[in-house]
Residue, then its C-alpha position, 0 to 999 in steps of 0.5 A: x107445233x114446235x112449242x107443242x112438242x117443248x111442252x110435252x118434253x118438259x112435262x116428261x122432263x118434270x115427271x121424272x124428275x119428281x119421281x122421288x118425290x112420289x109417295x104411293x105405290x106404283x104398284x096401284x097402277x100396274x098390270x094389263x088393261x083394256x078400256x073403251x075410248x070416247x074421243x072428240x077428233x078435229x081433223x085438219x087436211x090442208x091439199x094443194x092440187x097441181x093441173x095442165x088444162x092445156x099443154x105447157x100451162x099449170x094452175x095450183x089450187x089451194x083446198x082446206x078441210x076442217x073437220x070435228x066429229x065425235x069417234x070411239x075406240x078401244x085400247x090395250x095395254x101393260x104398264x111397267x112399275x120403275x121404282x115406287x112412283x114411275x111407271x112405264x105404260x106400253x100399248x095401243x089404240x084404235x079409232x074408226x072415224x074418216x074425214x075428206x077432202x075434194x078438189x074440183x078445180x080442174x074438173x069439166x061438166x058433162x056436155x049438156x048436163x052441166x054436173x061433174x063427172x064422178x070419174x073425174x071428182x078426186x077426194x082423199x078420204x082417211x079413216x082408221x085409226x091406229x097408234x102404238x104408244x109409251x108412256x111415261x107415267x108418274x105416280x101423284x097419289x093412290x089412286x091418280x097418275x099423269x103421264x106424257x104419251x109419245x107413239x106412232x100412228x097409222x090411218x087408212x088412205x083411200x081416194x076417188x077418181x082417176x088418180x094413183x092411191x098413196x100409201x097408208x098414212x103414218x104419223x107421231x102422236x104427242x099427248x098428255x092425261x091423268x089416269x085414276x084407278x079405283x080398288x077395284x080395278x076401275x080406271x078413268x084416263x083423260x087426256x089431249x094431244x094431237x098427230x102430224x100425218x106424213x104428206x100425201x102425193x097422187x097423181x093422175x093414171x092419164x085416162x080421165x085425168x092427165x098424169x101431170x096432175x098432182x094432188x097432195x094433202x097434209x094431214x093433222x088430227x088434233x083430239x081429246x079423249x075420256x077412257x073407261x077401262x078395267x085394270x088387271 
């Protein structure tokens, strides 16, 4: 992840240090917008679970979902013109999508049915994707722009079974893209990246599951994405 975020930094780096070798006018690519997001997400919720099956004794289990699904969304945002080739772009995305990750390894059948009981079944689910962004853009041509993206990000948390509900996630989101803008105001954004989630901690209420259960998850979302939007 490490070598991720060096990269990003170093692209950033070199777009501002090119800057006066741009020619075009920044101007092309400077206004308000709105755009429809197309993305491919792939998900990655690694949980560990903590239980007491029986009074002084503790077993962890370790649990890995990985996810991809194909999510949509809008943005919308001002990019800031700094000089004939630089521009700084603000804005905000959001994405509806969800993946979940169950644990069942402390979970007893029902007497004579043999199934789980849904009361004591434990899943996160997270879903809802929103970011605030920057994004310091360089000017390559008249019509074509790249750009590195640093934001914050939110998602909705919710689970199932007898446990507390953490708080909603929040996360830094990295990325890198082009944006080509047309005469008429037209624009095509590519772009790839990825965001770390803060951790998330529940523990058992104590009616169906004991509260010295502990359940954790931790959160990627690694995605790339196509926007088709209009410039104003």
């Amino acid at each position: 992840m490490n070598k991720i975020n060096k990269m990003l930094c170093a692209a950033c780096t070199l777009a501002i240090a090119s800057i006066g070798l741009a020619q075009a006018d920044s101007s092309n690519f400077a206004g308000p917008y709105v755009g429809i997001t197309f993305s491919g997400y792939g998900s990655q919720l690694d949980g560990t679970s903590r239980t007491s099956p029986t009074a002084g004794t503790y077993e962890q289990d370790e649990v890995s979902l990985g996810q991809v699904a194909p999510v949509q969304g809008f943005e919308v945002g001002y990019a800031v013109p700094v000089g004939s080739g630089f521009l700084i772009d603000v804005g905000a995305a959001y994405f509806s999508g969800s993946a979940t990750l169950e644990f069942h390894n402390d979970q007893l059948p029902n007497s004579g049915t043999g199934q789980l009981s849904p009361n004591k079944v434990v899943s996160f689910t997270v879903d809802d994707l929103v970011t605030g962004y920057i994004a310091p853009t360089i000017v390559l041509s008249d019509t074509s722009s790249l750009y590195v993206k640093v934001g914050l990000s939110e998602a909705d948390i919710g689970v199932t079974g007898d446990i507390t509900t953490p708080a909603n996630l929040s996360g830094t989101t990295w990325a890198m893209g082009t944006r080509t803008v047309l005469d008429s105001g037209v624009f095509i954004r590519t772009e790839a990246g990825y965001t770390e989630y803060n951790e998330i901690h529940a523990a058992g209420k104590g009616t169906a599951i004991s509260t010295d259960n502990t359940y954790m998850a931790d959160p990627t979302v690694a995605f790339g994405a196509v926007s088709l939007g209009f410039r104003f």
